[in-house]
LUMSE-725586 format. One record per atom (N, C-alpha, C): x, y, z. Coordinates in steps of 0.001 Angstrom, whole numbers, plus 524288, in hexadecimal, padded with zeros to 5 digits. Layout:
! residues N
XYZ...
//
This chain:
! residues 238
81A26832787C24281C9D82DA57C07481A79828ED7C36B81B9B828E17C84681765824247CC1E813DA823F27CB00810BA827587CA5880A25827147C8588094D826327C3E780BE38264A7BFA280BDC823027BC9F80C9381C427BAE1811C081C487BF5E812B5815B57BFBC80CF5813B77C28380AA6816387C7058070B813FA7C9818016B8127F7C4FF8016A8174D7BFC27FD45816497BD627FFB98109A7B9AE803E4812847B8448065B80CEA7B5FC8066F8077E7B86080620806F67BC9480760802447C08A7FF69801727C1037FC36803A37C0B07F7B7802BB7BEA77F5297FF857BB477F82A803397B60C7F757801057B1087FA307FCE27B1F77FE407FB327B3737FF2C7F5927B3917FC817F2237B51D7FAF37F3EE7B9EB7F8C47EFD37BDC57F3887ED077BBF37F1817F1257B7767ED377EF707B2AC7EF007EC857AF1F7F2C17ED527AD1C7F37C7E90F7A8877F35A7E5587AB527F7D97E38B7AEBD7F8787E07F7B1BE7F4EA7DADF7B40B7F1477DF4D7B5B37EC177DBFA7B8D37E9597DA797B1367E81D7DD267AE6D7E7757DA057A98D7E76D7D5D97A7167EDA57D7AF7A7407F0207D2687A8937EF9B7CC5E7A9617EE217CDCA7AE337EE797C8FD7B2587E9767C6BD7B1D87E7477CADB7B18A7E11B7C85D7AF407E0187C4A97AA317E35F7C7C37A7FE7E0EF7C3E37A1A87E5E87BEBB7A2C57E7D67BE0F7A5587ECDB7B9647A6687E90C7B5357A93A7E7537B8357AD657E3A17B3657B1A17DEC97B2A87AE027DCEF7B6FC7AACD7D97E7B4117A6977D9927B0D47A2D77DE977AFCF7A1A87E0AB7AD0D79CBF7E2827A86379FA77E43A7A7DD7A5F97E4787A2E77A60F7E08C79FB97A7C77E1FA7994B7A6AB7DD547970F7A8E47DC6F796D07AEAD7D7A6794F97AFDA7D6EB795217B5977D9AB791117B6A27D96078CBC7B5AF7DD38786DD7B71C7E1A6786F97BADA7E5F378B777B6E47E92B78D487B9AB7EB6F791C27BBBA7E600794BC7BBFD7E85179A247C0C07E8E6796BE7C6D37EC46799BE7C8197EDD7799027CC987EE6D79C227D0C97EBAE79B6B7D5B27EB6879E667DBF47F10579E1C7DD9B7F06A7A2787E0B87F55B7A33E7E5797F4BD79FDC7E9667F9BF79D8C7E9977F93B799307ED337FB3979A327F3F47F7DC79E6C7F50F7F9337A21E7FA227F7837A7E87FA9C7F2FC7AA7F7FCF97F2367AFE27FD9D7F96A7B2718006A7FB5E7B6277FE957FF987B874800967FD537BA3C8074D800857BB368096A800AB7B97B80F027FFC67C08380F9B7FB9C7C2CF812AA7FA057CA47814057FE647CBA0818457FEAD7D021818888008D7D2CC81C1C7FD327D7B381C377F88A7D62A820C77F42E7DAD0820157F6EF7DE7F824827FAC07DCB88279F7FB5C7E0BE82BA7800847E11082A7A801CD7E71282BA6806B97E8A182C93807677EB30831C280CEF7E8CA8333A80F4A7E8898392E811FE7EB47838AD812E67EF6283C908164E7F32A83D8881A227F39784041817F07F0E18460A81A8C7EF4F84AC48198D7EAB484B4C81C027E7D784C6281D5A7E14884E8981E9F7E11D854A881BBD7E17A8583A81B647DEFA85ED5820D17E43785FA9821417E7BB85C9D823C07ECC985F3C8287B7ECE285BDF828A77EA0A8583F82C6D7EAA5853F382B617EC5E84EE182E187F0CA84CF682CB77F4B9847A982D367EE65841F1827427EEA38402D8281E7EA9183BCA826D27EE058366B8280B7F3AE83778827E47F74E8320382A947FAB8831E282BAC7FD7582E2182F488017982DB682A67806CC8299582C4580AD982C838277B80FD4829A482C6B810E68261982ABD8133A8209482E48813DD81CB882D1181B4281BF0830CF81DC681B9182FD7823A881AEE831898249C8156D83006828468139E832C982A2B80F2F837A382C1A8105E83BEB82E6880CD2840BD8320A80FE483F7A836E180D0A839CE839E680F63837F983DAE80D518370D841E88138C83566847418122B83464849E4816C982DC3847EF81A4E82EBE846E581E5682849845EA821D682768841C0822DF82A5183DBD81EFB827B4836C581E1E82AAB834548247982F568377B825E98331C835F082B9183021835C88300382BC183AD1830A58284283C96834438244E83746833C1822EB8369C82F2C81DD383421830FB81ED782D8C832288231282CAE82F0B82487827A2830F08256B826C7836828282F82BFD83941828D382C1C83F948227D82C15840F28219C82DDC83FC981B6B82D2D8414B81A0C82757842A881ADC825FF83D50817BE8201E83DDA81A4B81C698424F81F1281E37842CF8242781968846178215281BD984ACA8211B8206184B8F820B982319851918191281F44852F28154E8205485053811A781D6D8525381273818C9852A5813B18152684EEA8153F80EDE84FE98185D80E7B8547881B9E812158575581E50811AB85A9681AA18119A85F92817AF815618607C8160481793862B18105D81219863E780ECD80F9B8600A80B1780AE88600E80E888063B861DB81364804628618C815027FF0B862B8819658004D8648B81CB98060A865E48234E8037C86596825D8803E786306824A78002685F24829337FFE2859A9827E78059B8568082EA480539853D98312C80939850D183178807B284C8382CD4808C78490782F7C807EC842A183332809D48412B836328074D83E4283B6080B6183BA9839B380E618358883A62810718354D838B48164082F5B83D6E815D982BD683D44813FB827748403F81522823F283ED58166281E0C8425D819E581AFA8410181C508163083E15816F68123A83CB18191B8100E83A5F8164280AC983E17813A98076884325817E38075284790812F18052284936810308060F84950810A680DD684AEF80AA38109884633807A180E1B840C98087880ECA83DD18057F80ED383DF98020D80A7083D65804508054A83F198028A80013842B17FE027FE84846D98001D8030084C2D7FBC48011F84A057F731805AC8473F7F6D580931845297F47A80C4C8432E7F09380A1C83F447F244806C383B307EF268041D83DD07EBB77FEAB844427EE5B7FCD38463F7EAC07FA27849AF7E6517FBB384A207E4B98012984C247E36180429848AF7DC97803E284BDC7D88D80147849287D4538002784A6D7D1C480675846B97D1218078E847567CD7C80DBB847E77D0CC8106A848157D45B81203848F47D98C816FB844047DB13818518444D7DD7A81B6C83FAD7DE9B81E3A83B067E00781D76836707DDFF81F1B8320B7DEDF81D9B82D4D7E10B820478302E7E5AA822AF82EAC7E7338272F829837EAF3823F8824D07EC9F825F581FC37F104822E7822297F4B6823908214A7F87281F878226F7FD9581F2B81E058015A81F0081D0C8049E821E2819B480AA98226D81CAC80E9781DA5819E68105681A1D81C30811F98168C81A6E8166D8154181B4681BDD8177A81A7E820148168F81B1A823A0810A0816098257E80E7581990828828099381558826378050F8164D8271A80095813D6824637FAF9817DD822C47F7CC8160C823497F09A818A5821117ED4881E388246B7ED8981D63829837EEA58221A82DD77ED058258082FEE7F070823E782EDA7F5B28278B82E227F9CE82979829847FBC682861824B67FB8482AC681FA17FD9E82BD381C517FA3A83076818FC7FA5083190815147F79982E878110A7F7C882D0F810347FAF78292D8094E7FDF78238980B6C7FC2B8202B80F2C7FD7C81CAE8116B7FB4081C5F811B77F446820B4813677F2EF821EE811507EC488213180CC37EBF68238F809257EF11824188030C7EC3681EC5800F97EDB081C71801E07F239816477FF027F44E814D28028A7EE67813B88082B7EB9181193809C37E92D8123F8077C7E31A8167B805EA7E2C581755803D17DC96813F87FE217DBFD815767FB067E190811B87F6767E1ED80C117F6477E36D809B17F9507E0D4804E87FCB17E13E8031D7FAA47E78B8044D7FD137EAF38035E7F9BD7F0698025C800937F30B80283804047F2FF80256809617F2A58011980C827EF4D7FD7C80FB97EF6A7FBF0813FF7EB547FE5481A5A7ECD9800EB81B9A7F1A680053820D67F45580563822E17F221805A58273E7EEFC809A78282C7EBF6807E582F7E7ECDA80AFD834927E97C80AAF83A087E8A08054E83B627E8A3802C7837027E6177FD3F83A887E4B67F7CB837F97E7F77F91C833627E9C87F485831097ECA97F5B782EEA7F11A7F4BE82F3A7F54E7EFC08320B7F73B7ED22834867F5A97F0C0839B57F5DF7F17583E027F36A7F32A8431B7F9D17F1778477D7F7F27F5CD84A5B7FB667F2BC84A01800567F62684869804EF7F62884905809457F194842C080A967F0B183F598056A7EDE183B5D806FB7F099836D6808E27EEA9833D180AE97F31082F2E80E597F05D827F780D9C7F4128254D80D9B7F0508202880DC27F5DA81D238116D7F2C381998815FE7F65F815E2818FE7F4AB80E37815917F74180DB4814D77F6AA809BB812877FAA68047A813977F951801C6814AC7FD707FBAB8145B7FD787FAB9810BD801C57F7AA80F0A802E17F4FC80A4D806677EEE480D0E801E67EA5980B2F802F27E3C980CA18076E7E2498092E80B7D7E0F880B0680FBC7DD5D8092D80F017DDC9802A4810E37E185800C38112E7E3897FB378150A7E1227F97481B1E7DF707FD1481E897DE657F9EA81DFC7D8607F9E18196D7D5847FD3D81A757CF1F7FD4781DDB7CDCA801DF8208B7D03F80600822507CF258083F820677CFDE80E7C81BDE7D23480EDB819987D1D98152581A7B7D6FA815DF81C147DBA7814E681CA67DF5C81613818F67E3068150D816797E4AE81781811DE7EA67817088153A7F021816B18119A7F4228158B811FC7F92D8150B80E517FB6C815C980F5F8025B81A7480B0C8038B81A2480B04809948173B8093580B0D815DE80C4880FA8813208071D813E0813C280A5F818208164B8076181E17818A28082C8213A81451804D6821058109B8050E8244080B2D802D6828C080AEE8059482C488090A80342830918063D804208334B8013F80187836327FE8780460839BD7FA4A807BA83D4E7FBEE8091583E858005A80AA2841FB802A480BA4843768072580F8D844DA80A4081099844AE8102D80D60844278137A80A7D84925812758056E84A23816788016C8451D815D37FFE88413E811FF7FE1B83D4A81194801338399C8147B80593837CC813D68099383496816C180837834F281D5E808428392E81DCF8087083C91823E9802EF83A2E8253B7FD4183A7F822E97F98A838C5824E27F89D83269823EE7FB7982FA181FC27FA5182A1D81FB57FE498293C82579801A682C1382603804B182A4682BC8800E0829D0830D27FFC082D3C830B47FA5D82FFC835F17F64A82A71833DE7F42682A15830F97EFEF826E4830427F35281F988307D7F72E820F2832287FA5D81BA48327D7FA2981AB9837A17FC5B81E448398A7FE3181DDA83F417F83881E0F8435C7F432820EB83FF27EFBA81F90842A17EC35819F1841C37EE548178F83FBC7ED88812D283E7B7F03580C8B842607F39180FA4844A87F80580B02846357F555808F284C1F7F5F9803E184CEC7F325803CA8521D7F6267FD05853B47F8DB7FF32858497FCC37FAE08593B7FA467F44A85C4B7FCEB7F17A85C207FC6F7EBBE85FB5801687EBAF860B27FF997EF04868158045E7EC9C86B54809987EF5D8688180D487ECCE8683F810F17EE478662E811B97ED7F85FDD80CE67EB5C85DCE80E4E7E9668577E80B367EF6B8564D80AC47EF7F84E17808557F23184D99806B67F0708481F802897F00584487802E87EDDB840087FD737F1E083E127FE0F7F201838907F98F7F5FC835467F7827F181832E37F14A7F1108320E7EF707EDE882D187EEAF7EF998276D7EC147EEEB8243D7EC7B7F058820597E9A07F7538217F7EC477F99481D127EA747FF7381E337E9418024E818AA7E5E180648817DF7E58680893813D67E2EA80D34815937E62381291816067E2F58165A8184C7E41281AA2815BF7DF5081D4C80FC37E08281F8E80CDC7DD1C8241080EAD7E01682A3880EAB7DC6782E0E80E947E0448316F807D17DB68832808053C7DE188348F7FEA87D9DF838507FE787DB7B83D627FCB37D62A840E37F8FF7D4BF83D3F7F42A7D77283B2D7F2A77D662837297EC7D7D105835A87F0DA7CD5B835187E9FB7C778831887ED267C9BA82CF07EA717C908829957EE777C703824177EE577C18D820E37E9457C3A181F8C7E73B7C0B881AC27E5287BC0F819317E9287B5FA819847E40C7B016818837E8A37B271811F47E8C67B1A3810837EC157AF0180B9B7ED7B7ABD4807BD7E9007AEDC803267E8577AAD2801667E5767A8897FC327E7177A4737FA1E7E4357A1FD7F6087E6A47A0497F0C27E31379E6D7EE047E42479D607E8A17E12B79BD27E8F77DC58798587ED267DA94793EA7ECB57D700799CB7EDCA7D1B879DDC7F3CB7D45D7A09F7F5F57CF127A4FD7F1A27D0337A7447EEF57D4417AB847EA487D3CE7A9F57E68F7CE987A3247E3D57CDE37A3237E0227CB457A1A17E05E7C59C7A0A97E4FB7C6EE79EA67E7247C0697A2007E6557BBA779F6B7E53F7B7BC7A31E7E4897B4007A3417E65D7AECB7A5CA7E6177AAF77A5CB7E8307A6E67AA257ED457A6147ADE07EB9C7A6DB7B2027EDE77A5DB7B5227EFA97A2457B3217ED0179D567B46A7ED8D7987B7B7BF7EA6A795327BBA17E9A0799207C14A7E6A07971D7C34D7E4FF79C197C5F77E03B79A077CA337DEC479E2E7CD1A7E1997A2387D05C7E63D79D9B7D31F7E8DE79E877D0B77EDFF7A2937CC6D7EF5A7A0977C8A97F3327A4807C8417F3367AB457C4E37EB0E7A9977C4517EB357AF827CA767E9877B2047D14C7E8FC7AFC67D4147E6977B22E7D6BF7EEF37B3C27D6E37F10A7B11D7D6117F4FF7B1EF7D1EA7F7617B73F7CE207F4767B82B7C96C7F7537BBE27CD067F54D7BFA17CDB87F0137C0247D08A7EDA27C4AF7D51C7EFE47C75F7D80B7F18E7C3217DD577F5A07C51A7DD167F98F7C98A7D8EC7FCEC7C6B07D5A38010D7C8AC7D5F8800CE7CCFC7D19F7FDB47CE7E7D03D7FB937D16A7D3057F91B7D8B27D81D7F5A27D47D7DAA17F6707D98B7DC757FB2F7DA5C7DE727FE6D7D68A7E1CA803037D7287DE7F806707DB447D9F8805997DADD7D5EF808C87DFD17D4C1806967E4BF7D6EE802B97E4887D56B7FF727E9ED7DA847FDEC7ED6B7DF507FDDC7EB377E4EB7FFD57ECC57E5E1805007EEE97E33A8087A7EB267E36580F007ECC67E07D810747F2977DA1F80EAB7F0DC7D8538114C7F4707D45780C007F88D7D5B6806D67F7AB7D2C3802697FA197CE518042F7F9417C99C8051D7F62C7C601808497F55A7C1A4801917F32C7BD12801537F78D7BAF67FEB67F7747B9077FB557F1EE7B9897F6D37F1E67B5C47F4637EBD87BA557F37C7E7EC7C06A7F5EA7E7F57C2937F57E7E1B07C7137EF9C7E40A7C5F67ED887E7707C8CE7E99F7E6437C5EB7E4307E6407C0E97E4F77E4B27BDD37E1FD7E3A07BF6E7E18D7DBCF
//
């Protein structure tokens, strides 16, 4: 059923971009109009603040997800001091519906079918790691920048599957490397999948043309990101 909405939420995202295309084509140039301001990044996410917990790790309320979240609190501890606090995915959830409350980053253990927050980063296509991909025992550590508009990051230790979860943890915690008493991650993307990867592509197939139809190349474009979201795979966001 998810994997279906996800192929559906696709096909949208094609019409969609269609769309938008033949709209900015149909109007005049005179009056298109720029953003009057780049939105403000949040390339780093902070964990610890000068020895104060500025995240909360989110567990599933499933068997194993308790262990590894202690995991993660016990090294952050162990690097600055501070004690993240661990709470379920449904705290986290009602957290995140919480207009004006806290906006503290969340470490987000789990995929589409074990976590609530992992669902919602996943519906807002901001996550791909769901039952079947990785795939078994494959793992990806990944940030996710202020998705909801509000300054808040996510970092989410994904797997298809425990034993995946268990190694995006390990490949987390070998990652962490403190200042002093602070502690902050930059942007991250650390995929190991049996799925092969998309070759690499380069200038010559970016500019080429002849696509057939509108609809073809707004279609190639989809693709396109859909492969460069998945796997950051050199050349498709050109």
């Amino acid at each position: 059923m998810r994997a279906a909405r996800a192929s559906a939420r696709r096909g949208l995202a094609c019409c969609l971009c269609a769309a938008a295309l033949a709209a900015a084509a149909a109007e005049p140039a005179a009056v298109q109009q720029r953003l009057p301001a780049v939105k403000k990044f949040y390339l780093d996410t902070v964990l610890v603040s000068d020895g104060a917990a500025a995240a909360a790790i989110v567990a599933p309320d499933a068997p194993g997800y308790a262990d590894l979240a202690g995991d993660v609190r016990r090294a952050i501890k162990d690097l600055t001091g501070a004690e993240l606090p661990i709470i379920t995915d449904t705290a986290a959830a009602a957290e995140l519906d919480q207009a004006g409350g806290n906006k503290r980053a969340m470490i987000v253990l789990g995929n589409l079918m074990t976590s609530k927050v992992s669902e919602r980063l996943y519906v807002m296509e901001q996550l791909d790691v769901d039952a079947g991909w990785p795939g078994a025992a494959g793992h990806l550590v990944q940030t996710v920048h202020d998705p909801m508009g509000d300054g808040r990051n996510f970092i989410s230790l994904g797997g298809s599957d425990l034993k995946g979860v268990q190694a995006a943890t390990q490949a987390f915690i070998g990652l962490l490397k403190a200042d002093g008493k602070s502690l902050k991650v930059g942007r991250l993307f650390n995929l190991t999948s049996s799925d092969k990867r998309p070759a690499p592509i380069g200038k010559v197939h970016v500019n080429r043309k002849g696509y057939g139809t509108p609809e073809a190349a707004v279609s190639h474009a989809v693709e396109c990101g859909f492969i460069l979201r998945r796997y950051r795979t050199p050349g498709y966001g050109r």
